[in-house]
C-alpha positions as CSV (number, residue, x, y, z in Angstrom):
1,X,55.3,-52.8,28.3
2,X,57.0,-51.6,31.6
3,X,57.8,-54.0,33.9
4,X,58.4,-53.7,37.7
5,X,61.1,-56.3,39.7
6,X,60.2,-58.3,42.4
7,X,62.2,-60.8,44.7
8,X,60.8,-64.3,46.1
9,X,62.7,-67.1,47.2
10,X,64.1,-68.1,43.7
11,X,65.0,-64.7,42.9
12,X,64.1,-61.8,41.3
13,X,61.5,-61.4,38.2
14,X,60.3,-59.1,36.0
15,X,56.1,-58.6,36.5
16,X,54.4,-56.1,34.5
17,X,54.1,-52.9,36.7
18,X,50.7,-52.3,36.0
19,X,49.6,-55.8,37.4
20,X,48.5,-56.8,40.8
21,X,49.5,-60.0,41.0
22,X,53.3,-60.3,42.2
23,X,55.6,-62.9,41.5
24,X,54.6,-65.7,43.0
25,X,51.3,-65.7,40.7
26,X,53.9,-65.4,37.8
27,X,55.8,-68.0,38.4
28,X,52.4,-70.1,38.6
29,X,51.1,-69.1,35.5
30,X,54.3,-70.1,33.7
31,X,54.4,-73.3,35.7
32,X,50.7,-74.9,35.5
33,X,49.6,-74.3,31.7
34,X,47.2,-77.5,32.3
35,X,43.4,-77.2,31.7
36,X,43.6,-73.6,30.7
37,X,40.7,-73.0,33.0
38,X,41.2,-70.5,35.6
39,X,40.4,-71.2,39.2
40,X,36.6,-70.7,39.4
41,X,34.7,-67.1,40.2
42,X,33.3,-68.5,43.4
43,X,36.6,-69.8,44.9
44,X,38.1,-66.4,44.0
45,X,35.2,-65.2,46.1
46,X,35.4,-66.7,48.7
47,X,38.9,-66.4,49.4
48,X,37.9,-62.5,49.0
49,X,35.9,-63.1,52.2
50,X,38.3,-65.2,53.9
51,X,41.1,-63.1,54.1
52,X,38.9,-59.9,54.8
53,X,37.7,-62.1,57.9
54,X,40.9,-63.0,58.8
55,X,41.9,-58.8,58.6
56,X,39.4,-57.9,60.7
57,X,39.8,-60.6,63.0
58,X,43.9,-59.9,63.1
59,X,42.6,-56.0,63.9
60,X,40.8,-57.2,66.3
61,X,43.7,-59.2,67.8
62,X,46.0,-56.1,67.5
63,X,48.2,-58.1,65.4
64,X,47.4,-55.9,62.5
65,X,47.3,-52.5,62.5
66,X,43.9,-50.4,61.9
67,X,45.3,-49.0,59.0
68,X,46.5,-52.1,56.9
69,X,43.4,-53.8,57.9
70,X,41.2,-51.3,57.0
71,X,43.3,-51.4,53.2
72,X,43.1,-55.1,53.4
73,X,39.5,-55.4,53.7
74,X,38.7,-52.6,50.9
75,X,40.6,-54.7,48.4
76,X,38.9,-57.7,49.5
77,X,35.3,-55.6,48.7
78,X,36.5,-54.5,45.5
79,X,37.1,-58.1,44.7
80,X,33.6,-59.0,46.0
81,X,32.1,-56.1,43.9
82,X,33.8,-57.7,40.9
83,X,36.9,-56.1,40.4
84,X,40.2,-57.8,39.6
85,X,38.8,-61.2,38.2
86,X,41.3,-61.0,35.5
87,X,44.4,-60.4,37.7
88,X,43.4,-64.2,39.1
89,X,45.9,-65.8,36.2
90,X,46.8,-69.1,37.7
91,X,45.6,-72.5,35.8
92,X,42.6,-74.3,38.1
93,X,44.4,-77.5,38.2
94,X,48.0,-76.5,40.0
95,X,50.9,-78.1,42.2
96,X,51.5,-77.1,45.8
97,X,47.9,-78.0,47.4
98,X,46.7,-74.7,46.3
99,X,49.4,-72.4,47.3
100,X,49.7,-70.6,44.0
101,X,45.9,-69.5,44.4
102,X,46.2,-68.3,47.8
103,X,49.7,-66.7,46.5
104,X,47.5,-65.1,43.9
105,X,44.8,-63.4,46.6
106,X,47.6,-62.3,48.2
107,X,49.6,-60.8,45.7
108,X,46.1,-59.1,44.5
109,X,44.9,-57.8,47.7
110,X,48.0,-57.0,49.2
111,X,49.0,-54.6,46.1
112,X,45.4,-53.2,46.0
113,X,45.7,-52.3,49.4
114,X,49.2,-50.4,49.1
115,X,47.4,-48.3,46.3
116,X,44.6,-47.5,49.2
117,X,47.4,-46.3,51.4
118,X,49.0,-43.9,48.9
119,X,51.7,-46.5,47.5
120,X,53.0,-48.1,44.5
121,X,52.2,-51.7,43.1
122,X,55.2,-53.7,44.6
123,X,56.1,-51.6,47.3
124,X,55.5,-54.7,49.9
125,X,56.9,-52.5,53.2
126,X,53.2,-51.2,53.3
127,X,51.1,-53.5,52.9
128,X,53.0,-57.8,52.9
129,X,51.2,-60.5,50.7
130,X,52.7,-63.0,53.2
131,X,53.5,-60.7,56.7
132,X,49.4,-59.0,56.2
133,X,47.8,-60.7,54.2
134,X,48.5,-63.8,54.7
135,X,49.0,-63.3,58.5
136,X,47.2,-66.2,61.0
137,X,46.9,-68.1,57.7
138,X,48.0,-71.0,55.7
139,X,47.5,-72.5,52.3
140,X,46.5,-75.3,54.2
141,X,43.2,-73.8,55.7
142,X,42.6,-70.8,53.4
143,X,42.5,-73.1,50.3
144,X,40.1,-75.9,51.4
145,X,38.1,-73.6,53.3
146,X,37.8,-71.3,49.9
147,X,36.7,-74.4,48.0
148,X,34.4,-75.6,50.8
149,X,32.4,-72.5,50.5
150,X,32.3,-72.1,46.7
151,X,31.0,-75.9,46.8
152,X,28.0,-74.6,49.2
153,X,26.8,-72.1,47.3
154,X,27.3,-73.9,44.1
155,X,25.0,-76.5,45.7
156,X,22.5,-74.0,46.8
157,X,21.9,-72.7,43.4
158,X,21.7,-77.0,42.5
159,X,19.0,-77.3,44.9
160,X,17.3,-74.4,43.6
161,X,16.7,-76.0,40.2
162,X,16.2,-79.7,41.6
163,X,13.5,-78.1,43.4
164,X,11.6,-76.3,39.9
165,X,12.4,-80.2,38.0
166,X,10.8,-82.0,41.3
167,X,7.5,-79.2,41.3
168,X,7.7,-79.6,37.5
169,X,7.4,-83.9,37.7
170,X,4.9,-83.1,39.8
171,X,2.4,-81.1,37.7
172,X,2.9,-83.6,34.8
173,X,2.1,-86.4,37.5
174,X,-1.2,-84.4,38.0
175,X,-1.4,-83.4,34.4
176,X,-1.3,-87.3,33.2
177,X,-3.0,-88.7,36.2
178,X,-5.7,-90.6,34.2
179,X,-3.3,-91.7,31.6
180,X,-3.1,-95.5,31.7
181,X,0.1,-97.1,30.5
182,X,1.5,-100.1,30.1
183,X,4.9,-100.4,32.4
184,X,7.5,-102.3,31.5
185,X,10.1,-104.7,33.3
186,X,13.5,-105.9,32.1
187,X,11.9,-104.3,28.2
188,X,8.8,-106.7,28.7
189,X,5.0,-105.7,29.4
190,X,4.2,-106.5,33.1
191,X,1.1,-104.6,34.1
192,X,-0.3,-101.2,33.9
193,X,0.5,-97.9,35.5
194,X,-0.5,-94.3,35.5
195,X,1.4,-91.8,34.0
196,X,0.7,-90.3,37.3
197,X,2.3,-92.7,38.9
198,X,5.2,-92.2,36.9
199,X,6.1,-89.2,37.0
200,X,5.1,-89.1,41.0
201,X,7.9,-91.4,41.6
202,X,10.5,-89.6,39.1
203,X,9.4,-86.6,41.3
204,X,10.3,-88.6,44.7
205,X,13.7,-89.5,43.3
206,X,14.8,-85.9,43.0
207,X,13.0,-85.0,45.9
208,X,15.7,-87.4,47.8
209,X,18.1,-86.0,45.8
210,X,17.4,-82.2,46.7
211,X,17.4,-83.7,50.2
212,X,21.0,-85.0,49.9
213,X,22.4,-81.9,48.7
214,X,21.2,-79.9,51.6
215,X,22.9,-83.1,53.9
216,X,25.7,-81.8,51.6
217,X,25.8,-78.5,52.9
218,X,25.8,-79.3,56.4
219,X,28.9,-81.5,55.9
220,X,30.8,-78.5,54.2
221,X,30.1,-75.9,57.1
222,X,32.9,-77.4,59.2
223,X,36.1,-75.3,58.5
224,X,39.3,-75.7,59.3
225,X,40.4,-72.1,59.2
226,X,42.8,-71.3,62.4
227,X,44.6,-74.3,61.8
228,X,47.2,-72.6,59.7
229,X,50.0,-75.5,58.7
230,X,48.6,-78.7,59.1
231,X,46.4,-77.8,61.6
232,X,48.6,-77.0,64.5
233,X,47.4,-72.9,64.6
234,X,51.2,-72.1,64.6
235,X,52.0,-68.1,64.0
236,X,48.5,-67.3,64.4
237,X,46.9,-65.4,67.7
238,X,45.0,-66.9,70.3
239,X,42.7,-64.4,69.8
240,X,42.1,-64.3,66.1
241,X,42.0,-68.0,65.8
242,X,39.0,-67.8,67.8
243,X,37.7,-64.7,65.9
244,X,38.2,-65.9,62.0
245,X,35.4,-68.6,61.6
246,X,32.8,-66.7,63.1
247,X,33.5,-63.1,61.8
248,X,33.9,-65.1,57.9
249,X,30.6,-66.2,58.9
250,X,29.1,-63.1,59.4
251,X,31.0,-61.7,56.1
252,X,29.2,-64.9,54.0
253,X,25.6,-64.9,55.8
254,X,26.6,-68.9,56.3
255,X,26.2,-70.7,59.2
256,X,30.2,-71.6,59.6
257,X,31.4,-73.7,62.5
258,X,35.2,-73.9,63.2
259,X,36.3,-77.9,63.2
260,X,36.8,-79.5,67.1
261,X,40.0,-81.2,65.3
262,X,41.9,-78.8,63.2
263,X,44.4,-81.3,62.6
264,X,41.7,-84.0,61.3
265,X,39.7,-81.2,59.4
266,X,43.5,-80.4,57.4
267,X,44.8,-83.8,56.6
268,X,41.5,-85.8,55.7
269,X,39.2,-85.1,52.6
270,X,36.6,-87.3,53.2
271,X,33.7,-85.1,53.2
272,X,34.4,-84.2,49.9
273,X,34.1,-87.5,48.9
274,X,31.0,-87.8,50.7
275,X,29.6,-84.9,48.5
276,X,30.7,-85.8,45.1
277,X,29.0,-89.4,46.2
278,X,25.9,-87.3,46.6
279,X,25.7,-85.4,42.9
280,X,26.9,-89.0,41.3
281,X,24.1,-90.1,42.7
282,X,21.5,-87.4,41.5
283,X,23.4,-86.9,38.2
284,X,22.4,-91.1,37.5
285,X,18.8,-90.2,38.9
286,X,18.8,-88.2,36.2
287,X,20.2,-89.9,33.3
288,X,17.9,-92.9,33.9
289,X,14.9,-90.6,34.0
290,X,16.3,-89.5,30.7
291,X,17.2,-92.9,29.4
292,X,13.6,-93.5,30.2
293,X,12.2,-90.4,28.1
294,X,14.0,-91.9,25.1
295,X,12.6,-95.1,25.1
296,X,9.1,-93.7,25.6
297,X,9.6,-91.0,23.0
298,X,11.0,-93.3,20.6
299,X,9.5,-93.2,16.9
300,X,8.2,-91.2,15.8
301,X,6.7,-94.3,13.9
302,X,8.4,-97.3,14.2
303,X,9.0,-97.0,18.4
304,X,7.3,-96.9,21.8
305,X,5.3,-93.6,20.6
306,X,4.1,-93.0,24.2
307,X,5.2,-89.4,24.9
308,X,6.1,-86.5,22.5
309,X,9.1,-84.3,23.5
310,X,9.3,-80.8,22.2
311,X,11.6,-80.6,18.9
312,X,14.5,-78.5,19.7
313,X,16.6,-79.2,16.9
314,X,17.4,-80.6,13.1
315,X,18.6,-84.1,14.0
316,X,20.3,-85.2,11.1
317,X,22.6,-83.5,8.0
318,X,21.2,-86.2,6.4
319,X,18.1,-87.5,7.2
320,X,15.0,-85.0,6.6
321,X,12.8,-84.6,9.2
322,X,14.4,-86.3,11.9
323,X,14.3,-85.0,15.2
324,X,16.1,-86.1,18.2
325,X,15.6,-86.4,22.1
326,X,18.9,-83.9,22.7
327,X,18.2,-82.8,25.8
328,X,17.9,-85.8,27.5
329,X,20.6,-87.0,25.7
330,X,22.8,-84.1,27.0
331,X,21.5,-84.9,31.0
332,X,23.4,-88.2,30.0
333,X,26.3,-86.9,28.7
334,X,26.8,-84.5,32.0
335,X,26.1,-87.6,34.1
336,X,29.1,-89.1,32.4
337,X,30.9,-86.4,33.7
338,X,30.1,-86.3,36.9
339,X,31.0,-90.1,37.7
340,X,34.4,-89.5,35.7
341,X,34.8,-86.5,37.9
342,X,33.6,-88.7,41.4
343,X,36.8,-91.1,40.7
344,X,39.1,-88.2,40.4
345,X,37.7,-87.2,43.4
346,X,38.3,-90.7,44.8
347,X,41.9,-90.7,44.0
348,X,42.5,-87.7,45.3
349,X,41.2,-87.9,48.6
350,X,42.8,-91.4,48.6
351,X,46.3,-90.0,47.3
352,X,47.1,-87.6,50.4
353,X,50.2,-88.8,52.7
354,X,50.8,-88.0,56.1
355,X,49.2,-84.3,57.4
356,X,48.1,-82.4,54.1
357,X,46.7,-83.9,51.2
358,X,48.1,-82.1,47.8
359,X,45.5,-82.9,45.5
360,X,42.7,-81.0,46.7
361,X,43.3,-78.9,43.2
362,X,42.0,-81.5,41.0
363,X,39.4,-82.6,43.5
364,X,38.1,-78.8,43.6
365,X,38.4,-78.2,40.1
366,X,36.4,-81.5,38.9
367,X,33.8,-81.0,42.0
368,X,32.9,-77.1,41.1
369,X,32.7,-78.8,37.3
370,X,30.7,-81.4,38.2
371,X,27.8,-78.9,40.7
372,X,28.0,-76.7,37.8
373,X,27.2,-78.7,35.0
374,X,24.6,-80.2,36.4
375,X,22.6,-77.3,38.0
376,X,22.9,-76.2,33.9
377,X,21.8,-79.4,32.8
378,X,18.6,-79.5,35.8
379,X,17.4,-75.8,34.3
380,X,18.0,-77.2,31.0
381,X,16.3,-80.6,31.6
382,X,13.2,-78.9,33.4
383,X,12.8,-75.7,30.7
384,X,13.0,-77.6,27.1
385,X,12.1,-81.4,28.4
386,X,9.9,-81.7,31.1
387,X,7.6,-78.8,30.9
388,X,6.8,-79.3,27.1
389,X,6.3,-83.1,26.8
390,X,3.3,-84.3,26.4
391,X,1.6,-88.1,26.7
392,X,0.1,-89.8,23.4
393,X,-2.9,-90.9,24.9
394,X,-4.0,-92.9,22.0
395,X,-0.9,-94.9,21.9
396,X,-0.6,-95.8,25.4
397,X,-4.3,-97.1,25.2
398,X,-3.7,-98.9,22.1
399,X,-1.2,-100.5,23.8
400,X,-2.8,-101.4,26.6
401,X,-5.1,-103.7,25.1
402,X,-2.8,-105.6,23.2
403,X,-0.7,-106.1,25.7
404,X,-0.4,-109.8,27.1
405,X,0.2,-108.2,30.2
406,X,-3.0,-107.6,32.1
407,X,-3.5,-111.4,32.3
408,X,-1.6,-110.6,35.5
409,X,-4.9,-109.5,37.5
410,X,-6.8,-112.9,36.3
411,X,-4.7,-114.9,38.5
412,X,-6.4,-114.7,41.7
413,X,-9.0,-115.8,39.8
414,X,-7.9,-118.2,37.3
415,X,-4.4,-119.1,38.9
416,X,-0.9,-118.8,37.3
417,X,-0.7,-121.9,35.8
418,X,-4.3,-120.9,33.9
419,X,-3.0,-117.0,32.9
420,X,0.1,-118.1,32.1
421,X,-1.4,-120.6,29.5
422,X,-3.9,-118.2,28.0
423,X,-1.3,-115.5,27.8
424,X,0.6,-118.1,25.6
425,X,-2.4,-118.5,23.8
426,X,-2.6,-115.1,23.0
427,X,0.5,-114.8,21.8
428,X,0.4,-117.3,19.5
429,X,-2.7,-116.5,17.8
430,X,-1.7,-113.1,18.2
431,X,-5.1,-111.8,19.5
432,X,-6.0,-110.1,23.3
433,X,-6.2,-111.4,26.6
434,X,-9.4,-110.0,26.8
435,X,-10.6,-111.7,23.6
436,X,-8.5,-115.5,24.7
437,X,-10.8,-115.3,27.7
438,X,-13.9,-114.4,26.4
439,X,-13.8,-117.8,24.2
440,X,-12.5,-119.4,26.7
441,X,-16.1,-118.7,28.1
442,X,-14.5,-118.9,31.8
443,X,-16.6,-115.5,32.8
444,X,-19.0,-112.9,32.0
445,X,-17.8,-110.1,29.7
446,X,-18.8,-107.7,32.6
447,X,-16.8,-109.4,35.3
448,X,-13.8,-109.4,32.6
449,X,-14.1,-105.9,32.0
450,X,-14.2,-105.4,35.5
451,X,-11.3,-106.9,36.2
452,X,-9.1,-106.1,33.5
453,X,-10.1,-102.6,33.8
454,X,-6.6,-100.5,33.6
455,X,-7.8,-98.0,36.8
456,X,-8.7,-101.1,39.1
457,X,-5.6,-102.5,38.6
458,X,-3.3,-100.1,39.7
């Protein structure tokens, strides 16, 4: 392999000559061997757009040159188009508050560039990864800007799926309407409910949830690009710090808004706390609606027997025959996750002293993990769960009028003290409320009937 030598602060270093990272992305890769993950394809992305943005906004403030500009933006397309990805080498989870990432956009861009201007890989006198590149810019605004946007359009493609699981809830709420089950409080009959009515209010829950994660977005719009080092817009141009957030909105079709306190928008991470808050919330939505499918599903003989979900899979080496609920049991699993992944976040935002908080690595890596698996597990949870179960209408009747229960609805007419002591009764000589109160000979079979009937109560 032939090698090329580049200089930093620490010295020179051997790079292979055909890369396009520089030395600086080296060093990183040798440094952060961590979660052997690399930074995700939407942060690289977005700092595609960022610093093409901040070109054409330096262009436009004559601090760079047409030409450079022009060969800085190309490389940033090229990236966009899907180029490069593999020259982006440094682990997810780093030191230095990101630097080595922005490092490694620069390195790439800036050496792309000097090949669209006739030079050689290394030959920084054309085209700087700091001096052009980086110019107007800081690690401390590029890089939490970078991950703000990859966490909106991460969310965006969440929403999309909460939105085919909420319309999905929905047409089994319709599906089931006339379905009368008995529902359940603290594992003990109480009185009876639709299946309508059940899945209606699993549908409102992610309905709130979808509407959270578009709160989400609005939060993450506020940038604090311009700020450069901790927020003071030091070596940057009057001009282009005016220029940069809306020209990168432009770039990203989002609606972008540059922060009133740069300084505030640098040091505090709090709206990324506010966000991970918001899919901890959905992702325990969801494992309770799965928790909830279990229980129901559970059997297929010697359980609740009320729904049927769709057998995906052998569910034991062992055991013929068995199958398992594994798809809600994977929504679980991710929801796990995700609140192991909200206290990271926690800490991190926490952890940050003074103007700069150095953790926002971990904090991006576990909140891209954490939007990600769960718009997978949503698809998942919607495709293979939701749209195939199906009620056991037999069951759920069956149930129904055993259940103790339904004395519930006799107490405006026979009082608690009077239910309470037939449903005693009716557990003890193990027959139905229906049949306690018929020999009680307190009313009419038709009244009974009519008051105990499943649809009238609820």
């Amino acid at each position: 392999m032939n090698f090329r030598e580049e200089f930093d602060s620490l010295g020179k270093k051997e790079v292979p000559a055909d890369a396009y990272y520089g030395v600086q992305s080296l060093r990183a890769y040798e440094n952060f061997q961590i979660s052997g993950k690399k930074v995700h394809p939407e942060m690289i992305r977005s700092i595609a757009e960022i610093k093409m943005a901040a070109a054409i906004a330096n262009r436009k403030a004559g601090v760079l040159t047409e030409q450079v500009a022009n060969a800085i933006v190309q490389a940033c397309k090229e990236i966009l188009n899907g180029r490069f990805a593999e020259e982006f080498i440094v682990d997810s989870v780093q030191g230095g508050a990101g630097t080595s990432f922005n490092m490694n956009a620069n390195e790439v861009i800036a050496n792309r560039a000097i090949e669209c201007l006739g030079g050689v890989k290394g030959d920084y006198s054309v085209v700087h990864p700091n001096d052009h590149v980086n110019c107007g810019q800081s690690t401390n605004d590029v890089y939490p800007s970078s991950g703000k946007i990859a966490i909106i359009r991460l969310l965006q493609k969440a929403i999309t799926e909460l939105n085919r699981l909420h319309k999905a809830l929905l047409q089994k709420s319709e599906e089931y309407a006339d379905v009368i089950k008995m529902g359940r409080t603290e594992m003990q009959d109480a009185v009876p409910i639709s299946f309508g009515q059940v899945f209606n209010a699993y549908a409102s829950a992610i309905l709130r949830d979808r509407r959270r994660f578009s709160t989400a977005v609005e939060e993450l719009l506020v940038l604090n690009m311009g700020g450069t080092a901790i927020g003071t817009g030091i070596n940057a141009h009057e001009k282009y710090i005016k220029a940069v957030v809306p020209t990168l909105a432009e770039i990203t079709t989002l609606p972008l808004v540059q922060a009133e306190d740069l300084v505030d928008a640098t040091q505090n991470l709090d709206s990324f706390v506010y966000v991970s808050g918001i899919i901890k919330s959905c992702a325990i939505t969801l494992s309770k609606m799965s928790n909830d499918l279990r229980l129901m599903s559970s059997g297929p003989r010697a359980g609740f027997e009320e729904i049927n979900l769709a057998p995906k899979q052998n569910g034991s080496s062992i055991m013929p025959g068995k199958v398992n609920p594994v798809i809600p049991e994977v929504m679980s699993q991710i929801a796990f996750n995700v609140i192991g992944n909200d206290t990271t976040v926690t800490h991190a935002a926490e952890a940050g002293q003074l103007e700069l908080n150095a953790f926002e690595p971990i904090l991006f890596h576990c909140l891209l993990e954490s939007i990600e698996m769960l718009t997978n597990g949503v698809r998942v949870f919607t495709n293979d769960c939701i749209k195939e179960l199906t009620v056991n209408r037999t069951q759920c009747q069956e149930y129904l009028e055993n259940s103790i229960g339904i004395v519930t609805a006799l107490c405006p007419y026979i009082g608690y003290a009077k239910a309470s002591s037939f449903a005693k009764k009716a557990m003890k000589e193990n027959k139905s409320i229906r049949k306690i109160i018929l020999e009680a000979n307190i009313m009419d079979k038709d009244t009974l009937d009519k008051i105990l009937n499943p649809v009238r109560m609820i």
